[in-house]
Every structure is written in C-alpha cells, then in structure tokens.
N, C-alpha and C positions, 0 to 999 in steps of 0.2 A: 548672392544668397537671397533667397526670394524670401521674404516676411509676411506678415498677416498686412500689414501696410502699403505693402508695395504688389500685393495681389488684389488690395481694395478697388472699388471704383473710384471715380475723381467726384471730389467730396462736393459736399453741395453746400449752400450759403448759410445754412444752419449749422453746419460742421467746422465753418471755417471761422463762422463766430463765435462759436467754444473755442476754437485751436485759439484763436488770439486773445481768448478773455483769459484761458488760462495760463497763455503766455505772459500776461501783463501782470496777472494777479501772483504768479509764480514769481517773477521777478523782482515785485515790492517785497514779496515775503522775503526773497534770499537776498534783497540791499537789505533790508532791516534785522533779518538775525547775523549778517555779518559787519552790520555796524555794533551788534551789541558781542558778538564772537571778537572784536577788535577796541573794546573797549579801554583795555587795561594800556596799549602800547602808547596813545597821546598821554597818557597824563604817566608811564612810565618813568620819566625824568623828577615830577612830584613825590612817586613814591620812592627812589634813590636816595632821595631828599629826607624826606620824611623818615624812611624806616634805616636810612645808612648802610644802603648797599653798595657794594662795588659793583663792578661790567659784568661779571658772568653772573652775579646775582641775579642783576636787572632783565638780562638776556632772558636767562631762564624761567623768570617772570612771566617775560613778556611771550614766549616761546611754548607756555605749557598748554594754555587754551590751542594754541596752531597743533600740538601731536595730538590733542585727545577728541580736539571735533576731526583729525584727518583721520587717526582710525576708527570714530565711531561712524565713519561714512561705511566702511563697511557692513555690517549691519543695518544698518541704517536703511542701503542700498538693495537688499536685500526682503527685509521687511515691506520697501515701496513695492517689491514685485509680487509679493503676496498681500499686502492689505489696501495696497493704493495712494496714490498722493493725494484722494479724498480726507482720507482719515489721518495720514500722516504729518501733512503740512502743518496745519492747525494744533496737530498734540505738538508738534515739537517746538514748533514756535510760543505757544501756551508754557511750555515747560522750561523755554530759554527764560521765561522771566525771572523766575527762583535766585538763579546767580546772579541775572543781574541787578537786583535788589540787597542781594546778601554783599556783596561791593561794599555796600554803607556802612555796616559796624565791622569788614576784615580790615578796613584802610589802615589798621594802626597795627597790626600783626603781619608779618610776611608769612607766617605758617598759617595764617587764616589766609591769605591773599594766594597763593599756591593751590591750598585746597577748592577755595571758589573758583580761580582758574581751570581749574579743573575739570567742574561741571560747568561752567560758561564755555568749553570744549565744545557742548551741544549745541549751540548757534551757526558751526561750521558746518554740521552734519547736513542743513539742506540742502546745498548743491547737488545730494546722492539722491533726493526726494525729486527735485525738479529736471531734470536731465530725463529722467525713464517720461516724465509725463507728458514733457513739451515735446521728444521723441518721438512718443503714442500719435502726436495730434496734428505732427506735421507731413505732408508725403516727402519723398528721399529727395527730389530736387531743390526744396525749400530747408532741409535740416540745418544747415548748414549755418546758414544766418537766423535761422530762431534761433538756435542753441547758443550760434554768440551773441546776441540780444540779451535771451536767458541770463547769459556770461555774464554783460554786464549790471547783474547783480553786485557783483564783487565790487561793485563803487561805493557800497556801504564803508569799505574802508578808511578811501577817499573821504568820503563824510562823517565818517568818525575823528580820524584826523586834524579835516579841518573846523568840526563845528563842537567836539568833544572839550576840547581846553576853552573855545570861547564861551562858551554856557555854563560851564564851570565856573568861571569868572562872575559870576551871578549866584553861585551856591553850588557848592563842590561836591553836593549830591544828588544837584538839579539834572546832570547828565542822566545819570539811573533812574529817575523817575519819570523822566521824558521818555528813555527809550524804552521802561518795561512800561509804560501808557499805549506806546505806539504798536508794541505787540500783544500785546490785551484785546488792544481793535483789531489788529491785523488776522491775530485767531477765529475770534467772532467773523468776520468778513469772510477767511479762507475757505472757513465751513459750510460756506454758504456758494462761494461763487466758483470755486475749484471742482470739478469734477472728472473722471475716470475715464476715458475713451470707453464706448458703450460693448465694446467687442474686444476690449482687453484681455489676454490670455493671463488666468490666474493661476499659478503654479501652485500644482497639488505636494510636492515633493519637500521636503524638511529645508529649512536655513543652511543646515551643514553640507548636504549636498547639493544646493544650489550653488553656494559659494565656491565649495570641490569643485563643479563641470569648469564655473569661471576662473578659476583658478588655474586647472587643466589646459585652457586655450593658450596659445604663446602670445599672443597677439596682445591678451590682456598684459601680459607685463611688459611690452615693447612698447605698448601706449604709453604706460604705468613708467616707464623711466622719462620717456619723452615728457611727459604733463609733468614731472617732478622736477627739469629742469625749467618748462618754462613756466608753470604755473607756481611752482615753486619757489621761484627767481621772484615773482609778482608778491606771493605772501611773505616771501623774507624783507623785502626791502616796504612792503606795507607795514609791518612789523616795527623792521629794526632803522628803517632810513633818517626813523624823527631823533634817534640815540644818535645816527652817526652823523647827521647835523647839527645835530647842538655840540658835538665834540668834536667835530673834527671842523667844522667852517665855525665854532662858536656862535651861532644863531641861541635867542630866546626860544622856550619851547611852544611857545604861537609862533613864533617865524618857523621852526622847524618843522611845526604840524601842518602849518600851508604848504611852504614846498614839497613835503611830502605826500599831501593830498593832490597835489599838481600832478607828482608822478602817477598817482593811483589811478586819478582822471585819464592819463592818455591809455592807461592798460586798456581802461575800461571804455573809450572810444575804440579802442583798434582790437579788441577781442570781438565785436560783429565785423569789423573788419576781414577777419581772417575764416571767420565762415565764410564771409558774403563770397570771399577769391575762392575758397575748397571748394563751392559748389560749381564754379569755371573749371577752376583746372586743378589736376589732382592736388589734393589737401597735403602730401607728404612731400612736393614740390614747395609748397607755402612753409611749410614746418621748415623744413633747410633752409630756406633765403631768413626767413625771424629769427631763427636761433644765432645763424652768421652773423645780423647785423647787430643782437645783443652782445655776442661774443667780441666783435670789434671793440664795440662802446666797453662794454666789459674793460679791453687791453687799456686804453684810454686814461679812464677812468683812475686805475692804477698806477698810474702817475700821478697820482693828484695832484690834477688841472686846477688851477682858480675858479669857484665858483662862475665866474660871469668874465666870458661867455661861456668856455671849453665845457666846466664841469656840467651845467645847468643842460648845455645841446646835449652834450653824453648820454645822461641820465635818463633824459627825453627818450634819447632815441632808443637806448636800451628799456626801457617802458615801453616804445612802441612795438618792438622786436616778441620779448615778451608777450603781451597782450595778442598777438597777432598769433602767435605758436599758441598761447591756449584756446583759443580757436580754431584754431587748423587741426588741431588734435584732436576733439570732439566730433569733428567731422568725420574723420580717420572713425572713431567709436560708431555711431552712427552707419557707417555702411558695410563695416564688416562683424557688427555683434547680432543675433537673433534677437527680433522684440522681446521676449519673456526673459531676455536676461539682461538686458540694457541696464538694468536696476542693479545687479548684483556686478556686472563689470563695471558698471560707472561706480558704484561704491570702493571697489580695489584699487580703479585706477587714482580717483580722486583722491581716496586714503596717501596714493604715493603723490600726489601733486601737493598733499599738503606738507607731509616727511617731508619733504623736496624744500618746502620752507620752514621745519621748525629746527636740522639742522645748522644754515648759513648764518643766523643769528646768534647762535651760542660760536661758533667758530669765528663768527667777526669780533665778540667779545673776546674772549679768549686772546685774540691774536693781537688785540689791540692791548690787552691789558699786557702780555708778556714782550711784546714789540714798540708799539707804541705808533703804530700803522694797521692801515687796514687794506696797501696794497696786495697782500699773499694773499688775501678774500677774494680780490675782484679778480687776482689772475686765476683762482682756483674755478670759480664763477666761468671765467673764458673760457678756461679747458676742457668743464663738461659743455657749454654750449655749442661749443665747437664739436665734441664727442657726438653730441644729440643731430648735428647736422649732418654728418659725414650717415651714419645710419639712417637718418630720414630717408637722406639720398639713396644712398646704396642698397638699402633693404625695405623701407616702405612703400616705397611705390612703386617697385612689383609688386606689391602685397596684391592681394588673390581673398575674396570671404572664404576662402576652403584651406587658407596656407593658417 
C-alpha cells in the first residue's frame, strides 16, 4: 500500500531533526502520563488497607483507570487524525493532571477513588496520540524501531512502581504533586516542541465515519486481538504483579513494587526490540516466536516456582516475550494501515491492548479469592498466548496491505 510517506522523497537533515525531536519529546509525554495513568496500582495494597477491601475490590480499583484510558484511545485516536498531535499532546497531558491531584482528598472513600480512577483513565489515551505522529515522521524502513522506542514509553509504569511507594514515604501526597508538576512542564514543553508533519493529510470526514472505515478493515481487529494478548499481558501484570507479590511470595509493598518494576523494565527494553527484528524479517514471524516464549513462561509459572531462581527467570522471560510482541505488533500496524488512518486504527487496536489488560486482573482476583491460587490465571494467560501465536503464524504473515 503506497502512502503519502512512502511516495515522499528521502528526507533531508531538517526532517530528520523534527522526526526525532518528536520522537523524544513524544515519548517523555507518554512515560509520564502513564506513570501518572498507573498511579493508583503501587500504593494499591495502602488503599486495601486503608479503606478494608477485599481482592476483587482492590483488583477493580486498580483495573478501572486500565479500561477507561483503553477505550478512550479510541477517540482519542481518532481526534489525533483530524486535529494533530500539535494540539492534542499537550491538552491531554494538561488535563491528566485534574485526577491526579483529586488522589488527595478521594484516599479515604473508595467511591471517591473509583470515580477519579475514572478520569486518571485519560493519562492512558496518549499512546493513540503518539503512534499516528512518530508514524508521520518516520519512512517505512525505520517504523519499526521508532515505534518501539516510542513503546517504551510504557516504562512510566516501571517508574511508577518503583519510585511511587518510595516518595510516598516522605509524604503520601508527595507522589501527586510531583507527577501533576512534572506534567504542568511537560504541557508547556509539548506545545512548543511537537509538531505536525508539514504535508499531513487532514481528514475532512466526521469522527463516526472515520472510526466505521476502521472498523470495517479486518486487519484492524486481528491486530486488535494480537496487541490484547501481548500488550495486554504487559498492563495486567504492571497492574496486578505488586497485589500478586505481596500475597502470594509475601514481599512488603516496596519489595513488591521493585520487582514489579523490574518486570516493567524488561518489557520496556525488549518492546524497541521487537521493532528493531520486524523491520529484518517479517514482524508476524517476531509476533509467534514472543507470544510462544510467554506462553511457555506462562505454563511455568503456574506451578508456582519459588521465587529465586525459577519464578524470578519465568517472569523475566515472560516480560521479555511480551514486550517483544508489542512491538512486533505495531509494526504489523504501520505497514498495512493508510497514513490518514493510522490514528483511528491505532486508537481501536490500542483500546483492545488495553481490555486485554483490565480483564486478567479482576480474574486473578477473583480466582484467588474463591481458590486460593492463581495457577488457572497463568494457564489461561498460556492458552491465548499460545492461540495469538498459532494465527500470527498461520495467518499474519501472508497478510497482504489489500487482504
């Protein structure tokens, strides 16, 4: 499929210093609204505490900001391909700060803490903002590894994780005012140093029928399952990993928020990973080998191994599988979507990347609370990874931009 991009000429040195300021500048914005979209899940264990909840309480806590910034990426995504990641970046990140300031007087209500989850949902939405932009600004041989560059964004979680409970420890609403300071700046900046590829196609047509055509392509939702298992696989256990170490290996919740940000850390090195391989050899070849080698770890896992060594290499390596698949996925995105709709399919698909993680944490609770395990999670976990690899195989890589 020939694009406005891939009919350009080869960009010249001016072009290529925009493609990587916005690349850089795109990628602080999306670590730092998904360190403050992951707010609630390190200090999760506090609030159990605090306000006397049970597992599926906490789950669902910790689980509502993951479905409401997944599906306000559609929109979201949508909006970027008619107004720009000029304009967008900046309002949304401006706007993530509201909830996460309002954190301070819900901590003693769980139907306040629900509610602001709710709207802290908006700190997930940029991933749909930066994807159409860094897409715009790279040619198709390079997509590959900006986008997982871009990707690792998502180490805001990592960093929420691990430095959320320790700054807390200095004032328990030190966290929220550090990170709505650091997106205060971050808006100011965005506005300034982000800009629009200058030959951008702006879609004259409505929101509804944009999202229709994307909707209409199959492809969109055959991504849209794939990035649900692995990217999905990434935000449930960014989520729920610090709940199911403090309870199932009995860790503190600083022990459990480090080794959970450990995991977040390999996603987030091995997601430019799995660009960097799609642009070698086909991206849905890379998709089947990361999913298998999650799905392995996955089986594992479910025996619960002793932390050290079994469980600790497991988890790694299922992190690294993971991160590697959301990468290779976007890649997949990237070569067979039309530029003018990059925005509007990456909004659907990423919506279901994030679904993809706000069910497995309400079903680990669940499953723990009525079992008192959370082996039926990790085998469930193996059996779509395993599902997503068998299709990778068998059907995405004849993929065709016309199929």
């Amino acid at each position: 499929m020939d694009t406005a991009a891939e009919q350009a000429p080869a960009p010249n040195r001016e072009q290529q210093a925009a493609a990587y300021r916005n690349l850089i500048v795109a990628t602080v914005g999306f670590t730092l609204t998904f360190w403050a979209w992951n707010l609630i899940a390190p200090m999760s264990g506090d609030y159990k505490e605090r306000l006397g909840l049970g597992s599926f309480q906490q789950s669902f806590l910790v689980a509502v900001p993951v479905l409401v910034g997944s599906l306000g990426r559609i929109p979201v995504g949508a909006l970027t391909d008619r107004f720009g990641a000029r304009a967008m970046f900046p309002a949304v990140s401006a706007l993530t700060v509201v909830p996460v300031l309002l954190l301070i007087p819900a901590k003693d209500s769980y139907g306040a803490m629900l509610a602001v989850g709710f709207l802290l949902g908006l700190g997930g939405t940029t991933f749909a903002i930066g994807i159409p932009l860094v897409n715009s600004w790279f040619p198709p041989a390079k997509r590959g590894l900006a986008l997982g560059v871009f990707g690792m964004g998502m180490g805001g979680v990592a960093l929420s994780g691990y430095f959320t409970p320790r700054i807390a420890k200095h004032g328990e609403n030190l966290p929220f005012l550090i990170v709505a300071g650091a997106l205060v700046v971050y808006s100011l900046l965005a506005a300034v140093l982000i800009t629009d590829r200058p030959d951008r196609r702006v879609p004259t047509d409505t929101l509804a029928h944009r999202l229709g055509q994307a909707g209409r392509l199959r492809v969109t939702w055959e991504l849209s399952a794939l990035y649900a298992i692995g990217f999905g696989g990434i935000v449930a256990f960014g989520v729920y990993l610090p709940t199911y170490l403090k309870t199932w290996y009995e860790m503190s919740p600083t022990e459990a928020g480090t080794k959970a940000a450990g995991f977040a850390l390999v996603t987030v090195l091995f997601r430019p990973f799995g660009g960097w391989l799609s642009d070698r050899i086909h991206p849905a070849l890379v998709t089947a080998g990361a999913l298998l080698a999650a799905a392995l770890m996955a089986i594992v896992q479910a025996f619960d191994p002793g932390l050290y060594p079994v469980g600790t290499v497991a988890l790694l390596c299922m992190a690294a599988g993971l991160g590697t698949a959301s990468g290779s996925v976007f890649a997949l995105v990237s070569q067979v979507t039309p530029q003018a709709q990059v925005g509007s399919v990456t909004g659907i698909v990423g919506a279901m990347g994030g679904l993809g993680g706000f069910v497995p944490p309400l079903v680990m609770g669940a499953i723990h609370s009525a079992k008192g395990s959370y082996s039926i999670g990790f085998m469930l976990l193996s059996d779509l990874a395993l599902a997503g690899c068998v299709y990778a195989y068998g059907r995405m890589r004849t993929l065709r931009p016309s199929d």
